[in-house]
N, C-alpha and C positions, 0 to 999 in steps of 0.2 A: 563441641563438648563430647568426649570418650561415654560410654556407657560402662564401660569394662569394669569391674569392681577390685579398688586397690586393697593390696594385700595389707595385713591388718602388721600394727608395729610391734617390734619387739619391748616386751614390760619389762621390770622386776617385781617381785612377788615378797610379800612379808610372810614369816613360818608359819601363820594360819591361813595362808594360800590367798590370802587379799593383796591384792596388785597397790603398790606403794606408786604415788603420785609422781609421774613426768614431768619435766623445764616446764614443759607447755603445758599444765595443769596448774602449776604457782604460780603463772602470771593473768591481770584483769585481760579481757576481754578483751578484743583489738578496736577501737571505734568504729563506728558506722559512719559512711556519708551520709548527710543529709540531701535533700531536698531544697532549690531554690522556691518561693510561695506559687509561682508564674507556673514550674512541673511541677508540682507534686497535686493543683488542682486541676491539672489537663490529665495527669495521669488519674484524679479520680473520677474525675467525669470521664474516661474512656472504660475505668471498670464499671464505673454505674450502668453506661450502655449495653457493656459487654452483661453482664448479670441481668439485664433486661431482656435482652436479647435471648440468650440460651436459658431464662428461667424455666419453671415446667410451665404448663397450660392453665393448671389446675390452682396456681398461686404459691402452691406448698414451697417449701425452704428445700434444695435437693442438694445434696453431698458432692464433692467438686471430685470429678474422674480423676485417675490418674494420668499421666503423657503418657502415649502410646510410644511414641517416637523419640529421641533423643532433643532435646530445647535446642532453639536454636540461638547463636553467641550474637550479644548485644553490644551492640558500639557504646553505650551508655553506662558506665559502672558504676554511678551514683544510684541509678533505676535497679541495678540489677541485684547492688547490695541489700539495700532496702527490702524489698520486697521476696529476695531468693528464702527466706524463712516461712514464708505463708504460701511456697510453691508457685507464684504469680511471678511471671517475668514480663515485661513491658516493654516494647519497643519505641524507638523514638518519633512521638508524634506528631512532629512538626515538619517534618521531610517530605514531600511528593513522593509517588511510586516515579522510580526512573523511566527517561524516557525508552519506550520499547518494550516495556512491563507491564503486563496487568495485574489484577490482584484476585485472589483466590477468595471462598468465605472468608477464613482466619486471620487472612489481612496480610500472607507471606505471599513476596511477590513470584508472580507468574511469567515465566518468559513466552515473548507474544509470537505468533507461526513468522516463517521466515518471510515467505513473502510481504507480510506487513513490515517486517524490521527492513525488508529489503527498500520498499517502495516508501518507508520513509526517509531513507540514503537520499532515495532517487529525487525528493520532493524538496527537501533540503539542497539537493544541487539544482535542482528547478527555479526554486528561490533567490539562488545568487547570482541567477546568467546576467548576463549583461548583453540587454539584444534592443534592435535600433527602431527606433521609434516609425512609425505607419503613420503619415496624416489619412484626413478621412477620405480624401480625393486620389489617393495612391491605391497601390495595387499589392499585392502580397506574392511574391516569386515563390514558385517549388518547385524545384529539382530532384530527380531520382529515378532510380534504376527499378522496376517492377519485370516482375515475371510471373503470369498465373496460367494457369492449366487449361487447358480448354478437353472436350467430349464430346467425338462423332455423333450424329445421332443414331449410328446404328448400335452404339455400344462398344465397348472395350475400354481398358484402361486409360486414365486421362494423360496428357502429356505435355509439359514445362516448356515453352520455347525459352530460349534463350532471353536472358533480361536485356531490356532493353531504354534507350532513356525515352523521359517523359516530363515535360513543361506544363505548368499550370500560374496561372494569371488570375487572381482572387481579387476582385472589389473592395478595397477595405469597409465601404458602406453599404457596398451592392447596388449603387444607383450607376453604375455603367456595368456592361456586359466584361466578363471574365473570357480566358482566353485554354485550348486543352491543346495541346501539341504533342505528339506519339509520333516518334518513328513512322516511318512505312504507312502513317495516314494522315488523311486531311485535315487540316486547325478544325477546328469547332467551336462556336461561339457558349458561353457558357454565364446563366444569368441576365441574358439581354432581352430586349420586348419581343414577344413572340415571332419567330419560336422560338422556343426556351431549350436546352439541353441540361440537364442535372445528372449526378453522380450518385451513384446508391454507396460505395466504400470507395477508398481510395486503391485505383487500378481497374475502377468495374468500369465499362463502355456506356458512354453516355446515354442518358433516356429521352428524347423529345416528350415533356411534359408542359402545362399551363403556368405560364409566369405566377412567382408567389405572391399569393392573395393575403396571406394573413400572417406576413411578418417573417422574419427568418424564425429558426428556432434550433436546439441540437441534433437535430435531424433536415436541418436545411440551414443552416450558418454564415453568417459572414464574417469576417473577422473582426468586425465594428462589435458582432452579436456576441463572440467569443470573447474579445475583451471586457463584455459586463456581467459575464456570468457572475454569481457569486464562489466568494473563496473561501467560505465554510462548508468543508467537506461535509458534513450532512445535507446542511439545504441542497447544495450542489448535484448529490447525489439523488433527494429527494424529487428536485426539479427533472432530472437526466430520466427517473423511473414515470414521472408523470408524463411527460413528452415521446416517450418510448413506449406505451404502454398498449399492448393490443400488436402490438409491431410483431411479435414473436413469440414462438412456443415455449421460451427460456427467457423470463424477466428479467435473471439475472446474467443473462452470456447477453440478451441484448443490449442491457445499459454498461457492460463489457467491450461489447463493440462498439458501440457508439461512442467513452473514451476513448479507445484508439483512434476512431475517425479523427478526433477530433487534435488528437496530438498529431497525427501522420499527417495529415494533408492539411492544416491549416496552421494559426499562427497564434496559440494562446499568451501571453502576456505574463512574465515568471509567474504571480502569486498564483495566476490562474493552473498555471500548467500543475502547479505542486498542488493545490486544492483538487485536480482531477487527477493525482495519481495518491493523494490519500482518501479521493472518493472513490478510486479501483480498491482501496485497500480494504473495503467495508461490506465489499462485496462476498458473500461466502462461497467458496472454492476457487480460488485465486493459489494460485502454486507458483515453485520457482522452477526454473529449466537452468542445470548449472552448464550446459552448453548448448550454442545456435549462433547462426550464421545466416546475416544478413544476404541479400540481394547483390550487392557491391563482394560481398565475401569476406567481410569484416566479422569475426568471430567477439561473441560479448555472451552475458548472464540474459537469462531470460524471464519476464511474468508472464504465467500462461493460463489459459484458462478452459477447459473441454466441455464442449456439448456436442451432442448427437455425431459422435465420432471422427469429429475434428477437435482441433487443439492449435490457438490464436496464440499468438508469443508476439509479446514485445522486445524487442532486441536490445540492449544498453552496454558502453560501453562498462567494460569492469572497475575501471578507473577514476573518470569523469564523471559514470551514471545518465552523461548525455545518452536521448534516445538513438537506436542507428536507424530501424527501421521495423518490418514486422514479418511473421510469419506463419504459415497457416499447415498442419501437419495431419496427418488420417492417424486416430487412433484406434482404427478400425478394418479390417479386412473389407473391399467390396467391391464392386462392382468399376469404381475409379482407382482400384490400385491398392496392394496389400499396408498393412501399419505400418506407418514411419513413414510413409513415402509425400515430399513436400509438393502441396499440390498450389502454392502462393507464394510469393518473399516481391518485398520491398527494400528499398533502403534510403533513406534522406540525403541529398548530399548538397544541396544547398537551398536555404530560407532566406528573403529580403527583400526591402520595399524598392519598388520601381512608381514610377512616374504613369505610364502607359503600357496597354496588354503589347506582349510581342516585347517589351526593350527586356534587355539582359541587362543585372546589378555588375557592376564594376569590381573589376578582379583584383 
């Protein structure tokens, strides 16, 4: 609706200078729409609130402001007839805020930061995969290209070897030992009875620690454990910050990285995976990177997230919203090398159930 004030019409005038009546002056009134019973008592139960709402404190009757702002146009023209003479405009009540909108006080919708609209795309194609079922006695294949940086101990800038591949062999239930295969070193038994060897992120060198005592968990997983998370993004969320908690100086970069562990190197179950990327979504400072480049060298959109002058990206294809893989960037000058310089990348390039650690899935 214009604000602009339209120019007034041309009259004619009788010899005592009184304007003699226009077409539009001799005829009745144009009707009004009415009201079906069902709106017009949803519409007054929403002014009663709204009058409850903004009354003063003090009880008194207070005078109704004028718009600051130009109205804004209602898809409703029964609602708008009605009520446009008492300066009251009503929107229609029975509609949801669309998806990807929040609402503001006034009740006009808000458009939500990109990265949530993004990483609801992503959740939505998480949703629809179609990916092949794990018994509990099989094994979870990962495949992919990793390259992370390494630093002398004397000091100097860190430096990238070349990516290289890397096999992993996951338990579906954890009750047999998992299997870790790198280029240029030796297999490694991973999850078996002591000794144990474990993963702190997907690409870090294994730890000789104490076989687990007290259950997997999001910070020591299996993929039996990953399939039962829940898929309501807050519990989900809430569970990931209880489980994480004390782990790190950033509560919020660590239950960040701990959804990526758990997309990159393991094998969540669709509802699941989309429940942990609208549990990233909830996360406050969560951004998009409109370009990155996997480990394989697959160019996609990116979710990133920075603390203490790094910045973690998850890499997605532009298209599909499939994950590619991840990437870890200095946003900071120092001592490992000036900003921008990538001192991590991954990239997925194949997920599938096997029978036994060591077999390869079928091409």
């Amino acid at each position: 609706m214009t604000t602009t004030p339209r120019r007034r019409p041309f009259r004619r005038s009788r010899p005592d200078g009184s304007e003699l009546p226009g077409p539009g002056d001799l005829l009745p009134p144009p009707p009004v729409p009415g009201l079906d019973p069902g709106r017009e008592r949803l519409l007054k139960d929403a002014l009663l609130r709204e009058a409850a709402r903004t009354g003063p404190a003090d009880g008194r009757t207070a005078r109704a402001a004028l718009p600051r702002r130009p109205l804004l146009r209602i898809a409703v023209p029964a609602v708008v007839c009605a009520l446009a003479a008492g300066g009251v405009v009503a929107a229609n009540l029975t509609d949801p805020p669309a998806r990807g909108r929040g609402t503001i006080a006034d009740g006009a919708p808000r458009e939500a930061p990109e990265a949530v609209r993004l990483l609801d795309r992503i959740a939505l194609a998480a949703a629809r995969e179609q990916q092949q079922t794990v018994g509990s006695g099989q094994f979870v294949y990962i495949e992919s290209k990793v390259a992370y940086a390494a630093q002398s101990a004397a000091g100097g800038p860190a430096t990238v070897p070349p990516a290289h591949r890397r096999q992993v062999w996951l338990s579906a239930d954890g009750s047999r030992p998992g299997l870790l295969r790198e280029a240029g070193g030796p297999d490694t038994p991973l999850g078996a009875d002591a000794p144990v060897y474990t993963l702190d992120h997907p690409g870090a060198t294994p730890k000789r620690v104490s076989p687990r005592a007290e259950g997997p968990s999001v910070v020591d997983p299996t993929p039996a454990y990953v399939a039962s998370l829940p898929t309501d993004p807050d519990a989900l969320l809430r569970l990931i910050r209880k489980e994480t908690r004390g782990r790190g100086q950033d509560p919020d970069q660590q239950a960040f990285a701990t959804i990526g562990d758990l997309l990159a190197e393991s094998w969540a179950p669709p509802r699941v995976a989309a429940a942990l990327y609208r549990a990233a979504a909830k996360i406050p400072g969560v951004t998009v990177v409109r370009t990155a480049v996997d480990a394989a060298g697959r160019e996609g959109v990116a979710v990133a997230r920075t603390a203490r002058g790094q910045q973690t990206q998850w890499i997605f294809d532009r298209s599909t919203h499939a994950f590619l893989g991840e990437r870890t960037v200095l946003t900071a000058s120092g001592g490992a090398g000036p900003a921008g310089t990538v001192v991590g990348s991954s990239a997925v390039l194949t997920r599938a159930a096997v029978d036994r650690a060591g077999e390869l899935p079928r091409r």
